[in-house]
Wavefront OBJ file of the C-alpha trace (Angstrom):
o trace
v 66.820 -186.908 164.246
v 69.614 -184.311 164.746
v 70.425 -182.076 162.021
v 73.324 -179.460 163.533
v 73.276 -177.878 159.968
v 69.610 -176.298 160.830
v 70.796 -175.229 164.868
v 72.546 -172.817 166.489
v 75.248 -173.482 169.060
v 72.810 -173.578 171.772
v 70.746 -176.247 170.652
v 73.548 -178.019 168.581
v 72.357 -181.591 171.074
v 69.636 -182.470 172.719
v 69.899 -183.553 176.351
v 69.542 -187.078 174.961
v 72.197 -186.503 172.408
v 74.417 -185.240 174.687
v 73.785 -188.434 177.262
v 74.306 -190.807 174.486
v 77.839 -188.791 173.531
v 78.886 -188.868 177.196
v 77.891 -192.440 177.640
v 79.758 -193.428 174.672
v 82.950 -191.289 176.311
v 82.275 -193.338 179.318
v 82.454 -196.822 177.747
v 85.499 -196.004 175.801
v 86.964 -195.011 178.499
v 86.436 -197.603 180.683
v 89.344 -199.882 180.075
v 92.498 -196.843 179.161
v 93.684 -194.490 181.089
v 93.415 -192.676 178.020
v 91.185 -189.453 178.025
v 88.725 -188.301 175.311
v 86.716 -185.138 174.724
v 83.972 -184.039 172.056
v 83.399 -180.112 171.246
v 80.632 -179.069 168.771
v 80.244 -175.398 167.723
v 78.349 -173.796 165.327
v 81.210 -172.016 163.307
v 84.802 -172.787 162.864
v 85.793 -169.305 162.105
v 89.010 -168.451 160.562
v 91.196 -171.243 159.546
v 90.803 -174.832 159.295
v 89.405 -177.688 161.859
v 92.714 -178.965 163.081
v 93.956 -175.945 163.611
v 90.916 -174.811 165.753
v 90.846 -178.431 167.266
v 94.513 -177.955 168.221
v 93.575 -174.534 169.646
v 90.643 -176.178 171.933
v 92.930 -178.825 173.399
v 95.497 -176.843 174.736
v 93.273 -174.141 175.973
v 91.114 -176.693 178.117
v 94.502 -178.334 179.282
v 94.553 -181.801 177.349
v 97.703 -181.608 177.272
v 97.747 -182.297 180.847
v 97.259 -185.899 181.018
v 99.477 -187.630 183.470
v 100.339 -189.987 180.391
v 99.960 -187.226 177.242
v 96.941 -189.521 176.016
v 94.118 -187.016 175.215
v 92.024 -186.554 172.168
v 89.722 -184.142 171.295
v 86.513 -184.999 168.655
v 85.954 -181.540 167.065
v 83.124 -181.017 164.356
v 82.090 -177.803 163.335
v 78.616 -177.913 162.043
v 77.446 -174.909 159.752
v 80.782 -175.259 158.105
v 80.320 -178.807 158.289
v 84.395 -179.012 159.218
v 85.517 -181.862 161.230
v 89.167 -182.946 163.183
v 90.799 -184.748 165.462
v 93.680 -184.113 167.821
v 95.509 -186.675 169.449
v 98.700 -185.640 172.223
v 101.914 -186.681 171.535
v 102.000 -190.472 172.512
v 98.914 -191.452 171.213
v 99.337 -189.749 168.026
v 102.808 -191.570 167.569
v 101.405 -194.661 168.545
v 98.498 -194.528 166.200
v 99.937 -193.206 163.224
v 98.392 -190.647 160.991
v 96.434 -193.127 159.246
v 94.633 -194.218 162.246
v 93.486 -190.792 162.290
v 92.467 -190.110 159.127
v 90.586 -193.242 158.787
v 88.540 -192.412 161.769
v 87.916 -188.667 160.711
v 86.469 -190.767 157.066
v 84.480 -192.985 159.170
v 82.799 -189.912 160.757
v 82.684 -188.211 158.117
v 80.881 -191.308 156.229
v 78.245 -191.568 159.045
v 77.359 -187.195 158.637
v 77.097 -187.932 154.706
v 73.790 -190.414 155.808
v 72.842 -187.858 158.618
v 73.977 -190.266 161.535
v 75.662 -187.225 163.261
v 75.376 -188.643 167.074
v 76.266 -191.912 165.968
v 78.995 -191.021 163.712
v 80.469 -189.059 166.621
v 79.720 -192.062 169.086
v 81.834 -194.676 166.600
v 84.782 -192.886 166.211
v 84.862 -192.287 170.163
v 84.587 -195.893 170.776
v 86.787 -196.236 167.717
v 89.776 -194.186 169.531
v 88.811 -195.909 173.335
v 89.884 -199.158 171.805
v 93.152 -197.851 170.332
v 93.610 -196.308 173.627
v 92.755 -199.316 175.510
v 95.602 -201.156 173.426
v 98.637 -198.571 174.050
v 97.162 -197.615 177.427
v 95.658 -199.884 179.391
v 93.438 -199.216 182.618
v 95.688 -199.633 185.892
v 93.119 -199.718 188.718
v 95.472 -198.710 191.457
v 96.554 -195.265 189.675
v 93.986 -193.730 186.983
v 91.588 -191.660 187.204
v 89.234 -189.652 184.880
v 91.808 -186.528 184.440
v 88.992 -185.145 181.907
v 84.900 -184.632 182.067
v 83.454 -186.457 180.192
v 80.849 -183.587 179.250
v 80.518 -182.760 176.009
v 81.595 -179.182 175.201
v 79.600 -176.541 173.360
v 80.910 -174.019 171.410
v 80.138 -170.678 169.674
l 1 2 3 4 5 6 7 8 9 10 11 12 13 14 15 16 17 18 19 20 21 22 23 24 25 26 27 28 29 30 31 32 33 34 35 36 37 38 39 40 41 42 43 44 45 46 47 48 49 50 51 52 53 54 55 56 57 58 59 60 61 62 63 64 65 66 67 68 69 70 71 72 73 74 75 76 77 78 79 80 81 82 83 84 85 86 87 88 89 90 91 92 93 94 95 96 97 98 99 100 101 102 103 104 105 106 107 108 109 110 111 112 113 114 115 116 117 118 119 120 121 122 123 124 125 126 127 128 129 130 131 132 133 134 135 136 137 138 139 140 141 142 143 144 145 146 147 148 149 150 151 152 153
């Protein structure tokens, strides 16, 4: 079982944990042109989780979507912090209390010690919202995103 409160940043996942993350990317991104991304560190640092999420998505070009659809999945494990960033026209579309419920749900799921699946939930969680506001056109998208989990300090 994965406990990140016991690693360091370099063994935050396991190869399998990571798979299982980047399948669950995968799937939820199957059907949206929508693009999502997970980043685990060790330590948030200085200031809160949204503000470090916010940080990460613009430095690894989110923002950059053709259709301003990213999100980024951040969870900082010895501080046990957690966010989630959503670009512009998601977030509007969504509504902050989309995104605070799924920030609860994964925070419910770290409370039991479900870390990879509490991670994997919300990600297919936000696929479906994204598959709802933007939809898959076959002809045009592509993956503008890996779908590799990041790892952090």
């Amino acid at each position: 079982m994965w406990n990140p409160f016991k690693r360091s940043a370099d063994t935050l996942l396991t190869a399998s944990d990571k798979q299982m993350l980047v399948e669950a990317i995968q799937l939820a991104e199957q059907n949206t042109s929508g693009e999502i991304r997970v980043y685990v560190e060790t330590n948030l640092g200085k200031g809160d989780a949204l503000a470090r999420a916010t940080e990460l998505f613009f430095k690894n070009k989110m923002n950059e979507t053709k259709d301003r659809n990213g999100v980024l999945v951040y969870v900082a494990v010895k501080d046990k912090k957690l966010a989630i960033y959503a670009d512009q026209a998601i977030y509007e579309r969504m509504g902050i209390e989309f995104w605070y419920s799924q920030v609860q749900e994964m925070t419910t799921h770290f409370k039991s010690m479900n870390y990879v699946l509490g991670i994997s939930a919300v990600v297919k969680e936000i696929g479906q919202a994204l598959r709802t506001h933007f939809p898959f056109d076959r002809v045009s998208d592509t993956n503008e995103l890996s779908d590799e989990i990041m790892i952090g300090k």
